[in-house]
N, C-alpha and C positions, 0 to 999 in steps of 0.2 A: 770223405766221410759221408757223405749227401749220398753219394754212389751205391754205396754199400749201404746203408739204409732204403734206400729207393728197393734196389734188388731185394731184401729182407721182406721188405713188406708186399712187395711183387710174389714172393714164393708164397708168404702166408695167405695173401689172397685167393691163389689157386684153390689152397686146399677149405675155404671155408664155404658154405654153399653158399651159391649164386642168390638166393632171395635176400639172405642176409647182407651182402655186397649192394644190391640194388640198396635193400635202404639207409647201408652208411652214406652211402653216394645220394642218395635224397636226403639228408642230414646236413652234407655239405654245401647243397645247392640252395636249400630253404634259410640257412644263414640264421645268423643269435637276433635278426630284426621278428620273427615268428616268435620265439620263443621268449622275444621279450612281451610281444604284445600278448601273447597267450596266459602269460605271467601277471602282465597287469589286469587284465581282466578278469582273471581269479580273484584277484586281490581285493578289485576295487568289488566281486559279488560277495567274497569272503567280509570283506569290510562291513559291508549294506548288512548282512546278515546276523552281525557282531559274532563271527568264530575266528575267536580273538586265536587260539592253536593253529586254524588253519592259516592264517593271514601271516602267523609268527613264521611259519614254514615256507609260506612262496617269499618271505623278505630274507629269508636267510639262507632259501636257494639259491635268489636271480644276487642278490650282495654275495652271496659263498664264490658263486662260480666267476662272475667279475672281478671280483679279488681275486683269485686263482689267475685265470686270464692275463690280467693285470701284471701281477708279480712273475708270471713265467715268461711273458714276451720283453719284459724288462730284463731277466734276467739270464734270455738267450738270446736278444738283441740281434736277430739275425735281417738282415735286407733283406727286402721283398724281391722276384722274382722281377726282371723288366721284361714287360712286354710288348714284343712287334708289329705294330700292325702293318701288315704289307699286301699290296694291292694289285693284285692279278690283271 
């Protein structure tokens, strides 16, 4: 099943343009530690500022997508890849 999705998304990749690729592939590199800090920072200026709307939307972003997160890696429980390090 791994296989056949791998190749799936391999075919879809081809056809979608290259700049768009570049940036999911810096999405994946920059990691949920960015976009948390970017979150809180909003937050704590939204705070300062008292826009109490904006401050209600980064709290029910960065909580929305952690619960998401949360509940689907529990609930396809799958291992982590192991990785080899080997020495040339």
């Amino acid at each position: 099943m791994d296989i056949a999705t791998a190749k799936m998304l391999h075919a879809d990749a081809m056809n979608i343009p290259p700049a768009l690729v570049e940036y999911v592939i810096f999405g994946f590199f920059v990691g949920k530690e960015i976009i948390i800090m970017i979150g809180t920072i909003l937050a704590i200026y939204f705070l300062h500022k008292h826009f109490w709307r904006e401050f209600a939307m980064i709290l029910i972003g960065l909580g929305g997508g952690g619960l998401i997160w949360y509940f689907l890696s529990r609930y396809f429980d799958r291992p982590r890849p192991v990785t080899q390090l080997t020495s040339s």
